[in-house]
N, C-alpha and C positions, 0 to 999 in steps of 0.2 A: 683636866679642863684646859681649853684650848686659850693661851693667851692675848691679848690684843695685839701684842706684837707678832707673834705667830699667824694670827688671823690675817694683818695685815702683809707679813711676806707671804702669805699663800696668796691673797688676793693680787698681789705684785705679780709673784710667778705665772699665776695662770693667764693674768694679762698678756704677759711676754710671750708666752706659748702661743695665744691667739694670734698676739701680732705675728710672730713668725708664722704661722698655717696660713695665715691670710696673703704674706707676700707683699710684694712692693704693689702699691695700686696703679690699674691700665696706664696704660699712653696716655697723654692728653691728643687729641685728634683735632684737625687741620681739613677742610674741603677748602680747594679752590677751583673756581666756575672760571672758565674762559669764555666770556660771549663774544655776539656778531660772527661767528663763526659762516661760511658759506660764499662770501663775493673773494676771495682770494683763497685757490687753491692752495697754494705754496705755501701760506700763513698756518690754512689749517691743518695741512700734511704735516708741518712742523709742529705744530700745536698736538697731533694723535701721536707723534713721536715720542711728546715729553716723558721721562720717564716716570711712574708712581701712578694715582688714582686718580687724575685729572678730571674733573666733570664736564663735559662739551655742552653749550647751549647752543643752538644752531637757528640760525632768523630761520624763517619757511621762503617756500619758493624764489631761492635764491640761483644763481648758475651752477653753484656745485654743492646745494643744501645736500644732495641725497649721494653724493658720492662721498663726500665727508663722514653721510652718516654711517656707509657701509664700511668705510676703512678705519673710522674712531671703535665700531662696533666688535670689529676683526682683532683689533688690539685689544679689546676688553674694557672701552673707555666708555662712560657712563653717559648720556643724552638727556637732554631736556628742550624743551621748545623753548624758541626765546621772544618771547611775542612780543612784537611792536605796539606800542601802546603811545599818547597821546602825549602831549610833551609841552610846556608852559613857555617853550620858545618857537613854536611852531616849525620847527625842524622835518621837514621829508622824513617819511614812515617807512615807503616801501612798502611792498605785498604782504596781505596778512594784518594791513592795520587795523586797530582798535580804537574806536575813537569813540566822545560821550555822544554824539551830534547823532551816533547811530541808533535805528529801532535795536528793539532788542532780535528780529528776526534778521536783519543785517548784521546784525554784533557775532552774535549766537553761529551764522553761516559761514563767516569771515575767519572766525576762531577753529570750526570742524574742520574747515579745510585746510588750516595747518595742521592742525596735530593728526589729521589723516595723512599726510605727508611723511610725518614719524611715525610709524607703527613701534618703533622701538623705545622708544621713549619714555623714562621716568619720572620726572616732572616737566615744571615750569616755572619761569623767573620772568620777570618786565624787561622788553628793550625801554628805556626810556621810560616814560610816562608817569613825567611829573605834574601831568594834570589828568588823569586820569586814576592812578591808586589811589588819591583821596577819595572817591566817591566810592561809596559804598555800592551803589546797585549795581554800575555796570562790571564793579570787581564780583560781585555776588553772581552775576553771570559766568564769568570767566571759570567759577571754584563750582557752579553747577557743572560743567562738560567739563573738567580737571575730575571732580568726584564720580564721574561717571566711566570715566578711566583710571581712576583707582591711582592716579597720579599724585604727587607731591606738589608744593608751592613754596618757591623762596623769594622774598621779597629784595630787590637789590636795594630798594630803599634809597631813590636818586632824587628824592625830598622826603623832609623832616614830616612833612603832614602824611606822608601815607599812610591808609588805612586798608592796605592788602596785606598783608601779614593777622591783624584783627582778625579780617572777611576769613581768611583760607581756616581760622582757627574756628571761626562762629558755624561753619560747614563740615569741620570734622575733618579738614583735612591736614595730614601730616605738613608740616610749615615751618617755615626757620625765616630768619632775618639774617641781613649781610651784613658782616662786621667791618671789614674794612674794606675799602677799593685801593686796588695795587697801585692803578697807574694813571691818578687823575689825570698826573703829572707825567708825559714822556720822556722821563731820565730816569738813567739806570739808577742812578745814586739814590733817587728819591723812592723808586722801586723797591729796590732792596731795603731801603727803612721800612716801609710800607710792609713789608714780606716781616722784616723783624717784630712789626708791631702786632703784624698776624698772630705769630706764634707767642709771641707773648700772653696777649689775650688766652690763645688757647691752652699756656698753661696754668692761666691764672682762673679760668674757668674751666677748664676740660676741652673745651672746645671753641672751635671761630670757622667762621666762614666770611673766606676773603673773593674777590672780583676781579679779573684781570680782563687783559682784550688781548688780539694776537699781534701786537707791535711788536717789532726786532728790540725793542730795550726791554721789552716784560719778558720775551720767549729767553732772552739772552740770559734776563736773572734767573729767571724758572730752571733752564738748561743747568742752572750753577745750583739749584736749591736742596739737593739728596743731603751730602754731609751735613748742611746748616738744620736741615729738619731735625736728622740721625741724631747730630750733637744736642740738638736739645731736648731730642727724646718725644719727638710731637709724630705724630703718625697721620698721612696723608689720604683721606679717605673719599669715598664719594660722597657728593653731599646728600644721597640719600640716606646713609648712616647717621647723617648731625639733624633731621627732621624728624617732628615729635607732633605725638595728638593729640590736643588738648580735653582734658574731660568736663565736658558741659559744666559748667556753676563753679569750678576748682578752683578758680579768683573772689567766689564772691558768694556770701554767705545770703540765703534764701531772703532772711529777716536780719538786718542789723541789730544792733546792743543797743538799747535803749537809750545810754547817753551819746547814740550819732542820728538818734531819731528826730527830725523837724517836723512842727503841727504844720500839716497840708492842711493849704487854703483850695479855697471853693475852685482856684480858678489855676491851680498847682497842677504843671505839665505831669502825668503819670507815662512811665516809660516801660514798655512789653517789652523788656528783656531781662536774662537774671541779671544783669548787671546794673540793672536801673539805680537800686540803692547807691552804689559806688557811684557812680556819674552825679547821681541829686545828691549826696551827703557827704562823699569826702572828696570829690573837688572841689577846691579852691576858687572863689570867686573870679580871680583874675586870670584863670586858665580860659584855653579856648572850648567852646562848648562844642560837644562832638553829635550829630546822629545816631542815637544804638542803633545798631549794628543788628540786624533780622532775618533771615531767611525766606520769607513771606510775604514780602513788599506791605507791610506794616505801614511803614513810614515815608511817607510820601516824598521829603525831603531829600536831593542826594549828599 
């Protein structure tokens, strides 16, 4: 008969066995997006130069949108539209803008004919548009002709209220969020923390995606960033590698537990989505109330 202590160094052993088969676990992984790419050639030649897995986002019809994307392409570097979107400081858009003020056959026109400009193109990310990703309908626009090209969506996340990241996920499309911005700040010193905070995150979760622009202080730390990656062992990827799809209701259980159930009154908003329950029962009163998020112009509200 086999004894408890026997039983227990076998269960030991064979532990350690596994763990050794199994190996050190992957890299943690790093995408960084360089936007605004396209009004300065120099910027972006220097930018397709960097070395490693750079992600290019390129504004549309810009003077050198398309010679950019042929020589970022040639190098192996990865593309996304970077569409101009509407902005809570009323900042100049430039070509290709997105704006709420627009029908949705002006929205809907303005949008094809950037991303018909990239035919190469992987996803897409927001120039700006801190007043437009809160609204749900005209982001739900943007992720109908995204889905329709089989594209990706990264939210740069240039306010706290957006709801593009949500939208790209309520539509099935592959999505991610921005973790940190390199260079709010134009100093190298501040960059370079920026860049360490990057990777930090990313070893602390596996992953991060950070945001830069083509300034001589970002390209300068970038140009320095191979051994600081190497050393800490983070691996620099496109950011199509860090974008994920969501599976329908995977947040949110059909029917809640009985003690998060509230008696609905006569006059009790009912919400057509699976996520209705979480929104009506475990938010918090003093939270901001959000529009679910639909597919189907449901909700008249943006």
């Amino acid at each position: 008969m086999i004894s408890p202590k026997q039983l227990l160094a076998g269960l030991l052993l064979s532990a350690l066995i596994s763990s050794a088969a199994l190996g050190e676990p992957g890299q943690a992984k790093l995408a960084i997006i360089i936007d605004d790419l396209g009004y300065n050639l120099r910027a972006g030649l220097r930018t397709i130069a960097l070395p490693g897995a750079y992600t290019l986002a390129l504004l549309p019809s810009t003077p050198h949108t398309l010679a950019l994307a042929q020589a970022g392409a040639a190098e192996g570097k990865e593309l996304m539209l970077h569409a101009p979107m509407a902005n809570t400081a009323g900042l100049a858009l430039g070509p290709g803008a997105l704006t709420e003020s627009m029908s949705r056959a002006e929205f809907t026109a303005s949008l094809r004919h950037s991303l018909e400009q990239l035919p190469g193109i992987k996803g897409v990310n927001n120039h700006m548009g801190s007043a437009l990703t809160p609204l749900p309908r005209p982001m739900g626009w943007v992720m109908t002709e995204a889905a329709k090209r089989d594209l990706y969506f990264v939210d740069s996340r240039t306010t706290a209220s957006s709801r593009a990241y949500e939208v790209a996920s309520a539509y099935g499309l592959a999505s991610a969020q921005r973790d940190v911005f390199l260079d709010h700040e134009r100093d190298r010193a501040h960059i370079a923390t920026q860049l360490k905070r990057a990777i930090a995150i990313a070893q602390h979760k596996g992953q991060a995606i950070a945001i830069g622009h083509p300034y001589p202080e970002t390209l300068d730390v970038l140009e320095q960033a191979e051994p600081l990656l190497r050393a800490a062992k983070v691996s620099l990827v496109p950011a199509s590698q860090l974008v994920r799809k969501q599976t329908p209701g995977a947040q949110a259980c059909l029917l809640p537990p009985v003690m998060l159930r509230r008696p609905l009154t006569a006059n009790a908003p009912v919400f057509a989505s699976k996520k209705w329950w979480v929104l009506r029962y475990l938010m918090p009163s003093g939270y901001e109330r959000k529009t679910p998020v639909e597919k189907h112009d449901i909700n008249t509200r943006s």
